[in-house]
mmCIF file of the N, C-alpha and C atoms, coordinates in Angstrom:
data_MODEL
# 
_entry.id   MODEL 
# 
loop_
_atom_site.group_PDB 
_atom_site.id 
_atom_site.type_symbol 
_atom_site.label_atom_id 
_atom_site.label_alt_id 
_atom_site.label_comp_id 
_atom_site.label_asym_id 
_atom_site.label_entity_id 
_atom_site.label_seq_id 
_atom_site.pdbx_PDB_ins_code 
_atom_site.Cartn_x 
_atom_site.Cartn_y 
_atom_site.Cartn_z 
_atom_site.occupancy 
_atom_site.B_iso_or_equiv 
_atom_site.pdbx_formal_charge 
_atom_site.auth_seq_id 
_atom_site.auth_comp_id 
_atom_site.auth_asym_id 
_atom_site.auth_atom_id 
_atom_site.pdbx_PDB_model_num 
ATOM 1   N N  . UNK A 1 1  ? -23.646 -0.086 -9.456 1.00 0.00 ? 1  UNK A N  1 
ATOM 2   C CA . UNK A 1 1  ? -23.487 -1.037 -8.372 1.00 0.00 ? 1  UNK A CA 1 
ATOM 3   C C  . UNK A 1 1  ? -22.392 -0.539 -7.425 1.00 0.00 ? 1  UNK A C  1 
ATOM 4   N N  . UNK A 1 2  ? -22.615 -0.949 -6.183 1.00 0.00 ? 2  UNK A N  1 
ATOM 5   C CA . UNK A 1 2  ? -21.714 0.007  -5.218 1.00 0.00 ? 2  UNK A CA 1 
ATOM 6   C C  . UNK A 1 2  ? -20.581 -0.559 -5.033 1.00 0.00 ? 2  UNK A C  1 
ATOM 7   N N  . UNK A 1 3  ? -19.292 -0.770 -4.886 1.00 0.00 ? 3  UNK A N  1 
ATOM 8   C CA . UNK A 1 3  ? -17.583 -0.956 -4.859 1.00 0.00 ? 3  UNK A CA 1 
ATOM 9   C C  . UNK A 1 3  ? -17.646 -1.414 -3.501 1.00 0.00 ? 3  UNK A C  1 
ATOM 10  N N  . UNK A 1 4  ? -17.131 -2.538 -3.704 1.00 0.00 ? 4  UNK A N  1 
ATOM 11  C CA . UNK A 1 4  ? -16.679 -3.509 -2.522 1.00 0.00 ? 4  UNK A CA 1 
ATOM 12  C C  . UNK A 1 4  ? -15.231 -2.872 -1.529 1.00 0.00 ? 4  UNK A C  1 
ATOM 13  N N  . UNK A 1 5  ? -15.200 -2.277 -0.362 1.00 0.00 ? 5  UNK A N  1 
ATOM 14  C CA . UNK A 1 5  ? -14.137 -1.889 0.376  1.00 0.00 ? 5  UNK A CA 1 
ATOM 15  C C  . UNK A 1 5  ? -14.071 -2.831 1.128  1.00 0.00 ? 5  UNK A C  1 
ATOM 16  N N  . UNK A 1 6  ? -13.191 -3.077 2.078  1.00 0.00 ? 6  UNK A N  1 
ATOM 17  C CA . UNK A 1 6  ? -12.705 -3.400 3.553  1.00 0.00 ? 6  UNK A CA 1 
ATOM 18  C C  . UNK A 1 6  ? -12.263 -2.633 4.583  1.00 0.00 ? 6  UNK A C  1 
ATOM 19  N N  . UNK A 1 7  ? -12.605 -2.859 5.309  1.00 0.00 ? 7  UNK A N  1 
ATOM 20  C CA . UNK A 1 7  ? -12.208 -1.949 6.790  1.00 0.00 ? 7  UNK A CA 1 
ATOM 21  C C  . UNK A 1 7  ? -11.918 -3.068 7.680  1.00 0.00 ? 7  UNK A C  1 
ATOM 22  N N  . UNK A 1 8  ? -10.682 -2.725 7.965  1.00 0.00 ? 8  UNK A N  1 
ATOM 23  C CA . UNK A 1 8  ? -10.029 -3.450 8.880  1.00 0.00 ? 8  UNK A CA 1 
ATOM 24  C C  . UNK A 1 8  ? -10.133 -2.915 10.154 1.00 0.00 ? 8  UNK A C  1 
ATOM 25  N N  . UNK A 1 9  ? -10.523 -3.418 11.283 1.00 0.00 ? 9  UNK A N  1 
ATOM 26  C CA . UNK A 1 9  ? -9.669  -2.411 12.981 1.00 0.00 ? 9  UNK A CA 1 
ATOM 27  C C  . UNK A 1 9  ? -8.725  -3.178 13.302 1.00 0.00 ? 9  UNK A C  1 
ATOM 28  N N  . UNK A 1 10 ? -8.170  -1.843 13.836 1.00 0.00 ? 10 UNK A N  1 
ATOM 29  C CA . UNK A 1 10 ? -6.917  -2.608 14.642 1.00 0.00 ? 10 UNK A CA 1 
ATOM 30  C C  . UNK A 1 10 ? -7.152  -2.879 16.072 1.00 0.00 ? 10 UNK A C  1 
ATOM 31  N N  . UNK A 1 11 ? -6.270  -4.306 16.415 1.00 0.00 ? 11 UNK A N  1 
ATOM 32  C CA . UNK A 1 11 ? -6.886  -4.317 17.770 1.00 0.00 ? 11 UNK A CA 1 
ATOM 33  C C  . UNK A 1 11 ? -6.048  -3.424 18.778 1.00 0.00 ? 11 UNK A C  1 
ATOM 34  N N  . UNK A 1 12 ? -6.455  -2.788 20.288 1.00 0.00 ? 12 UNK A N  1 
ATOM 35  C CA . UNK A 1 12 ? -5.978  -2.296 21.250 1.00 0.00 ? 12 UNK A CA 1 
ATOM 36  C C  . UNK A 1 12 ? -6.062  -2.487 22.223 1.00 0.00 ? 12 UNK A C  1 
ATOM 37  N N  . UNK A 1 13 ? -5.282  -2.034 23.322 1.00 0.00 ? 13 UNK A N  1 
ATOM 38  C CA . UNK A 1 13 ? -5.210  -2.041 24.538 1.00 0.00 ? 13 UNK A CA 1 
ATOM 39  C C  . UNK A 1 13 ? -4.869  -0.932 25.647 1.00 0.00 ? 13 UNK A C  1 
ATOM 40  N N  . UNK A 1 14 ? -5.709  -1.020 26.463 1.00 0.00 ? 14 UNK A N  1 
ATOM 41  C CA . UNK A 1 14 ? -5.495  0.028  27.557 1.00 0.00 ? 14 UNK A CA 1 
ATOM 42  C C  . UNK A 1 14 ? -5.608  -0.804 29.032 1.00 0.00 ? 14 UNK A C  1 
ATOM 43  N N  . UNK A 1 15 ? -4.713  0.158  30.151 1.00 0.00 ? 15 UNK A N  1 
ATOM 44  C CA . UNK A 1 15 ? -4.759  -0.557 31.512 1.00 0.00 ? 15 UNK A CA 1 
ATOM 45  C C  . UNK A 1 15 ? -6.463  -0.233 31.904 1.00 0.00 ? 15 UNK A C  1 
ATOM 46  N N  . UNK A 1 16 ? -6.566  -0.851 32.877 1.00 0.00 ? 16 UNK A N  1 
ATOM 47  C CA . UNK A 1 16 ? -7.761  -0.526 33.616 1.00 0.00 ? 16 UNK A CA 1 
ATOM 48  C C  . UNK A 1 16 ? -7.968  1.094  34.495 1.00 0.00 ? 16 UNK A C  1 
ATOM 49  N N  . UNK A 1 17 ? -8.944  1.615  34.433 1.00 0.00 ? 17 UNK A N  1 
ATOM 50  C CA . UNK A 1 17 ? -8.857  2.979  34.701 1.00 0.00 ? 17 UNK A CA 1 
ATOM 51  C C  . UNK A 1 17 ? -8.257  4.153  33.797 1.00 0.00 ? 17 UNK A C  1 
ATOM 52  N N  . UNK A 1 18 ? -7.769  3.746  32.677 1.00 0.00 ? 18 UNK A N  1 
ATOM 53  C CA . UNK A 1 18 ? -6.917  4.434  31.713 1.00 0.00 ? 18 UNK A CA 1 
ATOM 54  C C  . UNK A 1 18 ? -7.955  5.222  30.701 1.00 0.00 ? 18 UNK A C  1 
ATOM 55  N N  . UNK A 1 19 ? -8.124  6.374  30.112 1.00 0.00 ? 19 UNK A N  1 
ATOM 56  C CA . UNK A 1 19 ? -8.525  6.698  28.645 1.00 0.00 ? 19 UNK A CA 1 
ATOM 57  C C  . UNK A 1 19 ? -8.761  5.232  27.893 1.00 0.00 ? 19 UNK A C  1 
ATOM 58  N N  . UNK A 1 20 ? -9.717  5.737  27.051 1.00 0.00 ? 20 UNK A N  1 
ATOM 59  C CA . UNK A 1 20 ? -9.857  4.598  25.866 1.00 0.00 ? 20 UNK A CA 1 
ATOM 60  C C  . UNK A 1 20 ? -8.659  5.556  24.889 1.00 0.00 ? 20 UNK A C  1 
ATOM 61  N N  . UNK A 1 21 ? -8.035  4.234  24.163 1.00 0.00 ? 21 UNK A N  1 
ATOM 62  C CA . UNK A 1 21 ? -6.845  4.647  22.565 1.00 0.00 ? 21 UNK A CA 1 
ATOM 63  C C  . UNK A 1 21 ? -8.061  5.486  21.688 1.00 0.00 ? 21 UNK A C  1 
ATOM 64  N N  . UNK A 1 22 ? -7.749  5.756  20.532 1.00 0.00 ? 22 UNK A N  1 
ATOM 65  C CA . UNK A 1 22 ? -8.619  5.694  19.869 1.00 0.00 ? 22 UNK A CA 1 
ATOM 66  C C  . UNK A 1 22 ? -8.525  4.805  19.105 1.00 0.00 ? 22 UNK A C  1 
ATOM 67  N N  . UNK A 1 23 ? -9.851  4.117  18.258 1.00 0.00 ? 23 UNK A N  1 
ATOM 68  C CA . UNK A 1 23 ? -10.157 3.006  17.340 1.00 0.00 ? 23 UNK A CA 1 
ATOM 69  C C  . UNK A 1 23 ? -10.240 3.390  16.041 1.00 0.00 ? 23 UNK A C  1 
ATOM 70  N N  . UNK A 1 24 ? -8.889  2.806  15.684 1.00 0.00 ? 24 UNK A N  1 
ATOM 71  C CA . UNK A 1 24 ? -8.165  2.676  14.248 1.00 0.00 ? 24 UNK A CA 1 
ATOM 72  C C  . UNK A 1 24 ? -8.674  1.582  13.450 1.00 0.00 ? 24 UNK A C  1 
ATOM 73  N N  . UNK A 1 25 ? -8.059  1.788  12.249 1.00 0.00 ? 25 UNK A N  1 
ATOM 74  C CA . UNK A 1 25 ? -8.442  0.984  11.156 1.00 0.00 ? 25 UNK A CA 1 
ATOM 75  C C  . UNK A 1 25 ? -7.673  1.011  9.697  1.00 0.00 ? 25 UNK A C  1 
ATOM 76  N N  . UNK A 1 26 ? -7.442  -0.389 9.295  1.00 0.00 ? 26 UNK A N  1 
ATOM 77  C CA . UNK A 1 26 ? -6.823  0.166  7.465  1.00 0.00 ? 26 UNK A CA 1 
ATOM 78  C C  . UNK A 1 26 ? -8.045  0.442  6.708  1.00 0.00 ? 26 UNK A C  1 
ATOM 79  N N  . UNK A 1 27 ? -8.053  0.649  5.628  1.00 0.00 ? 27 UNK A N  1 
ATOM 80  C CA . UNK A 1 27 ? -9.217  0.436  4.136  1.00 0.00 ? 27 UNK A CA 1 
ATOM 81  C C  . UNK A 1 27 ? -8.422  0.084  3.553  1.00 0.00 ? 27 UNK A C  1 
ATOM 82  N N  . UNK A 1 28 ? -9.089  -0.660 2.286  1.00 0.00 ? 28 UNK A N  1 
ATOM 83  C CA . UNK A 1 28 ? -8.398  -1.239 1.360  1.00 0.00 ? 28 UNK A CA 1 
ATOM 84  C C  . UNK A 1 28 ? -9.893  -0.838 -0.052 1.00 0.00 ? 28 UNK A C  1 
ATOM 85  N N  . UNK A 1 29 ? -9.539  0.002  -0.941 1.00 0.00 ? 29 UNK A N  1 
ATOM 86  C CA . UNK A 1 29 ? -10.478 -0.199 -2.126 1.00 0.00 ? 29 UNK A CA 1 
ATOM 87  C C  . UNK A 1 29 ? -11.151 0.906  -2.067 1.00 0.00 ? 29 UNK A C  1 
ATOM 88  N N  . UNK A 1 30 ? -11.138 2.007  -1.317 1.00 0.00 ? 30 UNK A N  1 
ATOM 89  C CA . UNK A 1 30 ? -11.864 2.986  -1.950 1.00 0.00 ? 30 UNK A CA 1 
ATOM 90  C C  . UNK A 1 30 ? -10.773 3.844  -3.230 1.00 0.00 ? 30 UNK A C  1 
ATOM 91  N N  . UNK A 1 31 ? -11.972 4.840  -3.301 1.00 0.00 ? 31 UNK A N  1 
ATOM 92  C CA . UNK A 1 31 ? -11.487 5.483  -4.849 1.00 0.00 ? 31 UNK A CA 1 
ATOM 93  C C  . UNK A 1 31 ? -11.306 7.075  -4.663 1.00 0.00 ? 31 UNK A C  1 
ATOM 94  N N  . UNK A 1 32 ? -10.087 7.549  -5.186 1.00 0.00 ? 32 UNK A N  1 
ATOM 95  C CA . UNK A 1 32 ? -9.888  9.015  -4.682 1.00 0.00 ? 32 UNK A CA 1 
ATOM 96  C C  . UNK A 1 32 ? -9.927  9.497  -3.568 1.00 0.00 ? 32 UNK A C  1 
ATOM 97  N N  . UNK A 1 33 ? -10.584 10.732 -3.493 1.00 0.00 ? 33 UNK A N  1 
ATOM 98  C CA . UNK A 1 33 ? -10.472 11.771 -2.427 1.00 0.00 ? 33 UNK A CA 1 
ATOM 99  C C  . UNK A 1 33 ? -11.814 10.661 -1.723 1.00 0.00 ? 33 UNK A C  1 
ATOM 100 N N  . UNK A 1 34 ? -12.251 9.609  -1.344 1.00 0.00 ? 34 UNK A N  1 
ATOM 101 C CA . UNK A 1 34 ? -13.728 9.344  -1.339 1.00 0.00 ? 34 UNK A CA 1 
ATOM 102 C C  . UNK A 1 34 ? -12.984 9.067  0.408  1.00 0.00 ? 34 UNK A C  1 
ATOM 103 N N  . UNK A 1 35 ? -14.005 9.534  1.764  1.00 0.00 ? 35 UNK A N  1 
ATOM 104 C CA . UNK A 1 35 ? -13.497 8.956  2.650  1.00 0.00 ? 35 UNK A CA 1 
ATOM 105 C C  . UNK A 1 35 ? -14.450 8.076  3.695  1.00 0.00 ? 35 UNK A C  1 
ATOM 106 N N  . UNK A 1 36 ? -14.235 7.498  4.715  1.00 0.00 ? 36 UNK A N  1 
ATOM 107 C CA . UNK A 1 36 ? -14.694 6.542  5.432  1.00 0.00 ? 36 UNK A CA 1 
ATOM 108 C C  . UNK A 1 36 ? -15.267 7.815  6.788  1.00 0.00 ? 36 UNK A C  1 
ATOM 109 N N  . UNK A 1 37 ? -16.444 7.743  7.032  1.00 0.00 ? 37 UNK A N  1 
ATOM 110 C CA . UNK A 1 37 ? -17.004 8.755  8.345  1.00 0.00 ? 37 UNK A CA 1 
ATOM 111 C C  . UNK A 1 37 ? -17.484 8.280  9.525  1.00 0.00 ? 37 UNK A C  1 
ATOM 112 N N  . UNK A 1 38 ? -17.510 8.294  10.525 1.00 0.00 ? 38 UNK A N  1 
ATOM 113 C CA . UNK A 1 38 ? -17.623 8.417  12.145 1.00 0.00 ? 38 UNK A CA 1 
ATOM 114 C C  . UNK A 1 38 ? -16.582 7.046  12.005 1.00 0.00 ? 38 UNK A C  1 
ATOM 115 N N  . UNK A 1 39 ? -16.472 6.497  13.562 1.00 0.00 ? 39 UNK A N  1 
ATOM 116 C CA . UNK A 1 39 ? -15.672 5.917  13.850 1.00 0.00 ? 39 UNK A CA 1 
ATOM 117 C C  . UNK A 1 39 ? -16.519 4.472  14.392 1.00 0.00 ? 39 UNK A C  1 
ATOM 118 N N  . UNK A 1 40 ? -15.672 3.134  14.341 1.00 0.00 ? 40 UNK A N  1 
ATOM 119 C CA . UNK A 1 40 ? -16.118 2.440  14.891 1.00 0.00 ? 40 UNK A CA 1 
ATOM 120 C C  . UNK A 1 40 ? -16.753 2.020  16.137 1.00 0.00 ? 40 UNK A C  1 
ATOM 121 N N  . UNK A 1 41 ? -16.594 1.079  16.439 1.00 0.00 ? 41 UNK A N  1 
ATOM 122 C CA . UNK A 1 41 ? -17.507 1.119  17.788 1.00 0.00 ? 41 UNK A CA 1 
ATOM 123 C C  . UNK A 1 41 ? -16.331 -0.269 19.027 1.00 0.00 ? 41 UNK A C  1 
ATOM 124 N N  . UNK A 1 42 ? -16.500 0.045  20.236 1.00 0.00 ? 42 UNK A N  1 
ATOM 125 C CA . UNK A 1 42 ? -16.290 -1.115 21.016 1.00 0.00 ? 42 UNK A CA 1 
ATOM 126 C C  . UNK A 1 42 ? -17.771 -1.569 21.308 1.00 0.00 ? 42 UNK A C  1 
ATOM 127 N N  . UNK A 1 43 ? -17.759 -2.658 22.160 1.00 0.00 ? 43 UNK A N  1 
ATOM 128 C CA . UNK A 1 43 ? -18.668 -3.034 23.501 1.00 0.00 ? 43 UNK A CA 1 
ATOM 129 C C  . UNK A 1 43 ? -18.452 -2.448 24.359 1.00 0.00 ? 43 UNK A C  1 
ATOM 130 N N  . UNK A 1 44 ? -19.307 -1.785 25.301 1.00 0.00 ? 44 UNK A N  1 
ATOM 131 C CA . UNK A 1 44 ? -19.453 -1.119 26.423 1.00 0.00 ? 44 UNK A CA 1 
ATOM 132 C C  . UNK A 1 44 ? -18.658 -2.108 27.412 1.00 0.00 ? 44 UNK A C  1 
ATOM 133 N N  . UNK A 1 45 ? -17.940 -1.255 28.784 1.00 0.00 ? 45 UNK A N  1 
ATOM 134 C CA . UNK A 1 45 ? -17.571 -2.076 29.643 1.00 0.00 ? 45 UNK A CA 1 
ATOM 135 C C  . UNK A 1 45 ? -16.286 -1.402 29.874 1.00 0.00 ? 45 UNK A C  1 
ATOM 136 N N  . UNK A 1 46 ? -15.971 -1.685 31.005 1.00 0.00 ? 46 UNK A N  1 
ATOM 137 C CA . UNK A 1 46 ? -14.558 -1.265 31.557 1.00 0.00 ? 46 UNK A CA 1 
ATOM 138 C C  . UNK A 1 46 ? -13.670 -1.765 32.590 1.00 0.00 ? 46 UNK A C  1 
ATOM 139 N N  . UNK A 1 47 ? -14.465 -3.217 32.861 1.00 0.00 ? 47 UNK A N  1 
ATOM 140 C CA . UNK A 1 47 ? -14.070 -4.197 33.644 1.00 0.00 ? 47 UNK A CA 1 
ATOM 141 C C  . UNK A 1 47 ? -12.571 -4.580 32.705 1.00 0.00 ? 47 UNK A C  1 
ATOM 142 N N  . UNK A 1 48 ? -11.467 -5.509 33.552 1.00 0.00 ? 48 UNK A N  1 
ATOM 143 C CA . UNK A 1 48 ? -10.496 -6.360 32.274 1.00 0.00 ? 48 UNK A CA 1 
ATOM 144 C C  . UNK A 1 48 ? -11.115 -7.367 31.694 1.00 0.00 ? 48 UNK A C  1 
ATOM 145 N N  . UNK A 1 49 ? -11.101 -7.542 30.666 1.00 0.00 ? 49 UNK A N  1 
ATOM 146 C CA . UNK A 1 49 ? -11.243 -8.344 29.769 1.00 0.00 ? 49 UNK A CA 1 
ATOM 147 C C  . UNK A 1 49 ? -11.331 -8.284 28.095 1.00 0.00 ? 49 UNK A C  1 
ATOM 148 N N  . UNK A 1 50 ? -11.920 -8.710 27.366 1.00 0.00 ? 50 UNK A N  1 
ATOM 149 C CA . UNK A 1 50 ? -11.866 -8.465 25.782 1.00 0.00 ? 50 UNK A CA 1 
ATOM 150 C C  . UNK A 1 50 ? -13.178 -7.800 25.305 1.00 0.00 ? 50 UNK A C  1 
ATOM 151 N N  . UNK A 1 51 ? -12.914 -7.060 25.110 1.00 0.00 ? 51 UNK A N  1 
ATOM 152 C CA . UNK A 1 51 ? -14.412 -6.223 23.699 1.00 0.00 ? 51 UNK A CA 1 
ATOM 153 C C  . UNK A 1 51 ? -14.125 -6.077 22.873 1.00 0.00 ? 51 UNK A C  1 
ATOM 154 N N  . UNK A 1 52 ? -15.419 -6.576 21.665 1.00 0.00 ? 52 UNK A N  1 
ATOM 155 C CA . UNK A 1 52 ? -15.033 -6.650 20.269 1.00 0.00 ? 52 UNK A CA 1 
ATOM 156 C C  . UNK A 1 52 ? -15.001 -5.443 20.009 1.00 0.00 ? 52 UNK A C  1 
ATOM 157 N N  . UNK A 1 53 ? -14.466 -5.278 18.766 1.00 0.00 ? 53 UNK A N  1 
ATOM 158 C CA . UNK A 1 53 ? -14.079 -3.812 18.130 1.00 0.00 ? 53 UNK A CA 1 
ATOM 159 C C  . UNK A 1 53 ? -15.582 -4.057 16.873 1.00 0.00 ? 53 UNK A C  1 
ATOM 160 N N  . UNK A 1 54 ? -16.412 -2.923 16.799 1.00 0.00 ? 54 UNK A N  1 
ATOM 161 C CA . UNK A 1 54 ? -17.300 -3.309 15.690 1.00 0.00 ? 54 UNK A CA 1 
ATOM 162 C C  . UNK A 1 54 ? -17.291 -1.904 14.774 1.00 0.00 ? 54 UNK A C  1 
ATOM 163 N N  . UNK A 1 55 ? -17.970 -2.333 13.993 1.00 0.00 ? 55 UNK A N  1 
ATOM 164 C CA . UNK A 1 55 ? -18.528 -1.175 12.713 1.00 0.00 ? 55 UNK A CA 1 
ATOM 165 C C  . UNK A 1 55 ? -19.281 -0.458 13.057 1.00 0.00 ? 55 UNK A C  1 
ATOM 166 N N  . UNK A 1 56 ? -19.945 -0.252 14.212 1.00 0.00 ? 56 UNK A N  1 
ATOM 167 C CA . UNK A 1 56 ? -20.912 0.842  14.647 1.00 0.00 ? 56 UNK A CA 1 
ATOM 168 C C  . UNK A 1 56 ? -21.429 1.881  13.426 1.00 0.00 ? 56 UNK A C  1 
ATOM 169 N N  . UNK A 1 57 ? -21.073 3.208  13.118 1.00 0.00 ? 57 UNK A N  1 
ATOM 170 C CA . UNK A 1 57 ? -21.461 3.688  12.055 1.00 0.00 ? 57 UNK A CA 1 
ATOM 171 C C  . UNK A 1 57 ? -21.041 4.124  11.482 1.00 0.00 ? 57 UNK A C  1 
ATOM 172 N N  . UNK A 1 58 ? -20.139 3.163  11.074 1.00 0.00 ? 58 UNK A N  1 
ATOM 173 C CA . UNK A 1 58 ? -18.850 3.610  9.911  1.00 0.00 ? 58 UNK A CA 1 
ATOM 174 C C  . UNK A 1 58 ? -19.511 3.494  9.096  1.00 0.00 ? 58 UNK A C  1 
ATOM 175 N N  . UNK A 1 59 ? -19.226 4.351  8.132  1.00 0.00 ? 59 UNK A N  1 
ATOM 176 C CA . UNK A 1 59 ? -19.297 4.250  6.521  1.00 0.00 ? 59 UNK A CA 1 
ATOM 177 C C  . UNK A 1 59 ? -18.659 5.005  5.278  1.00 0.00 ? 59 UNK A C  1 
ATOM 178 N N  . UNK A 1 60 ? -19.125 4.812  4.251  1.00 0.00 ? 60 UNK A N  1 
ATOM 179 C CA . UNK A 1 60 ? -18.373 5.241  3.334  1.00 0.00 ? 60 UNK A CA 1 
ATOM 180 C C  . UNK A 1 60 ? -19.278 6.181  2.203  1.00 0.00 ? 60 UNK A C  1 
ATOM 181 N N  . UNK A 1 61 ? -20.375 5.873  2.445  1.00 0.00 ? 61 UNK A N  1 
ATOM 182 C CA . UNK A 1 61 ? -21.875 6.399  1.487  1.00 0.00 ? 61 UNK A CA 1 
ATOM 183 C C  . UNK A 1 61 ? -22.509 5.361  0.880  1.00 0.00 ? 61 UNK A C  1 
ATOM 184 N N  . UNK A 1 62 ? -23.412 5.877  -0.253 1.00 0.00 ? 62 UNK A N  1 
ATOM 185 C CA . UNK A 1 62 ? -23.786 4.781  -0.766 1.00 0.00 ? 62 UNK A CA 1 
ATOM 186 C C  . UNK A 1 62 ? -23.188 4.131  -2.184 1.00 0.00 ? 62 UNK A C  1 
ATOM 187 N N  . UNK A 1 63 ? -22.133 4.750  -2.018 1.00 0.00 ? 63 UNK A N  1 
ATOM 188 C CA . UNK A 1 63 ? -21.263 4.538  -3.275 1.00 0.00 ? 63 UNK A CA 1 
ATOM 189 C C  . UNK A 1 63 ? -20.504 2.547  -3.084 1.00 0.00 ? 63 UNK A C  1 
ATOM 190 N N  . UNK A 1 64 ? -20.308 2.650  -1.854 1.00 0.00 ? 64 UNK A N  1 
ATOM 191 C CA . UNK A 1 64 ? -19.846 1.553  -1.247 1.00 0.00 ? 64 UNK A CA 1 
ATOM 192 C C  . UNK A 1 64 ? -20.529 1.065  -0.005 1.00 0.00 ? 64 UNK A C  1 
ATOM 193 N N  . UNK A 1 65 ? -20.297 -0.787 -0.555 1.00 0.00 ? 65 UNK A N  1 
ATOM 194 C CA . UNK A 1 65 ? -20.813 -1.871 0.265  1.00 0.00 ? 65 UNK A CA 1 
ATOM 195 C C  . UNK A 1 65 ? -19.021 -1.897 1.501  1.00 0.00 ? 65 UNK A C  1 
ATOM 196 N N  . UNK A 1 66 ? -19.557 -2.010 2.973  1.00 0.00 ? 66 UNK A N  1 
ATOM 197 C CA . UNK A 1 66 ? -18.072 -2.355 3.407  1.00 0.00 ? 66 UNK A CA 1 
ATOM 198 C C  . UNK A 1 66 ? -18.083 -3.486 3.875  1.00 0.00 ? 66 UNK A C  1 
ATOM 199 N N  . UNK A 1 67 ? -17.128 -4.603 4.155  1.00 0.00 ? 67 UNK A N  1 
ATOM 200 C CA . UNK A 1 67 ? -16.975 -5.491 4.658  1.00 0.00 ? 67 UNK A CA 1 
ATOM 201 C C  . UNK A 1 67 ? -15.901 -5.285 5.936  1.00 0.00 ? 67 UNK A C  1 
ATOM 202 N N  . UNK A 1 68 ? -16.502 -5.203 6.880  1.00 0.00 ? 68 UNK A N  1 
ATOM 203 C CA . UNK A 1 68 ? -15.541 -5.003 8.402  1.00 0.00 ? 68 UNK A CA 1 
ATOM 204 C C  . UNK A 1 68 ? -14.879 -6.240 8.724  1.00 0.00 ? 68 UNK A C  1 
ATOM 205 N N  . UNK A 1 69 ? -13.976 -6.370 8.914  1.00 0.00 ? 69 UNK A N  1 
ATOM 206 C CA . UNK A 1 69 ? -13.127 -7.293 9.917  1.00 0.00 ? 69 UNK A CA 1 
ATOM 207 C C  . UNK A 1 69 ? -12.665 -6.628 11.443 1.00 0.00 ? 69 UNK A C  1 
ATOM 208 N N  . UNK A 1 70 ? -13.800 -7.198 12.419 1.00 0.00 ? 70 UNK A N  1 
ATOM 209 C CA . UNK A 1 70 ? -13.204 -6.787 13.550 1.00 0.00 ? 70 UNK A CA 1 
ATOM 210 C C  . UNK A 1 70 ? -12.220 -6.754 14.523 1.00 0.00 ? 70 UNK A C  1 
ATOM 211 N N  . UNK A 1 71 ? -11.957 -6.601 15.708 1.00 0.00 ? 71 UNK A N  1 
ATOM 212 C CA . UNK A 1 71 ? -10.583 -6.934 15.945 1.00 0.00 ? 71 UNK A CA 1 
ATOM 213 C C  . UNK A 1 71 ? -11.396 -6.988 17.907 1.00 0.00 ? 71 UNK A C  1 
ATOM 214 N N  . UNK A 1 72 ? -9.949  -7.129 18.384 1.00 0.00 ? 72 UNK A N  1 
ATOM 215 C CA . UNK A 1 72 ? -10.259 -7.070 20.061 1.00 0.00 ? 72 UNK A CA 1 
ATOM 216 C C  . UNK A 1 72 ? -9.820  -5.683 20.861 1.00 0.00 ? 72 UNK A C  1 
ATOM 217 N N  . UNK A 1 73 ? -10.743 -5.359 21.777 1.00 0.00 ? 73 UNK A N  1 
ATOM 218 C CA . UNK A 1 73 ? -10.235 -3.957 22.530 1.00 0.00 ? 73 UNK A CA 1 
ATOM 219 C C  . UNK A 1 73 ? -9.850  -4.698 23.734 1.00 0.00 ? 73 UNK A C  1 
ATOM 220 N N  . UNK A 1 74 ? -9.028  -4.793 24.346 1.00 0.00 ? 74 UNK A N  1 
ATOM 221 C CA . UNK A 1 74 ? -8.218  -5.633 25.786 1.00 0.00 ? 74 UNK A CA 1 
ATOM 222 C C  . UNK A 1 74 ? -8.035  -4.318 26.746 1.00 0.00 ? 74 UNK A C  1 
ATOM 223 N N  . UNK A 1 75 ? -8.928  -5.031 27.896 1.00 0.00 ? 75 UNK A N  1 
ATOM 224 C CA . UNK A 1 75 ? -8.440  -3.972 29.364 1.00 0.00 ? 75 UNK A CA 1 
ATOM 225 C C  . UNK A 1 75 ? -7.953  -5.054 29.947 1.00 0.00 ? 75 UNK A C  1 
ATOM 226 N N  . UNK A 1 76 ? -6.505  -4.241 30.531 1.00 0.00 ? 76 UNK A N  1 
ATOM 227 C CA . UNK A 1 76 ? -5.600  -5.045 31.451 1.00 0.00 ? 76 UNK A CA 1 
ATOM 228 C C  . UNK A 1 76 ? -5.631  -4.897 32.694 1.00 0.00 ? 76 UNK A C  1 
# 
């Protein structure tokens, strides 16, 4: 049966017209050398306002189920 992780993002912010940060995150529960691959995802857009931060195609294999907690991407 596959091991319950968490993936947290962290939320960020950039001015308007700026680079995107890159989209971070904790884990909590994997095992060993085992690691988490590609990166999350925002919502498209580059107007100010809030985009969710999502799980796009994170993962871990099939060793593990993840449970994401998303966060907010803020253009100022």
């Amino acid at each position: 049966e596959p091991k319950a992780i968490t993936v947290t993002a962290e939320a960020k912010t950039k001015v308007y017209g700026t680079a995107d940060p890159a989209l971070t995150y904790l884990v909590t529960g994997l095992v060993g050398n085992d690691k988490i691959t590609s990166d999350p995802r925002r919502d498209a857009g580059e107007n100010a306002g809030t985009y969710p931060i999502k799980q796009g195609d994170l993962t871990a294999g099939p060793n593990y189920v993840i449970t994401f907690v998303p966060a907010d991407f803020n253009i100022t």
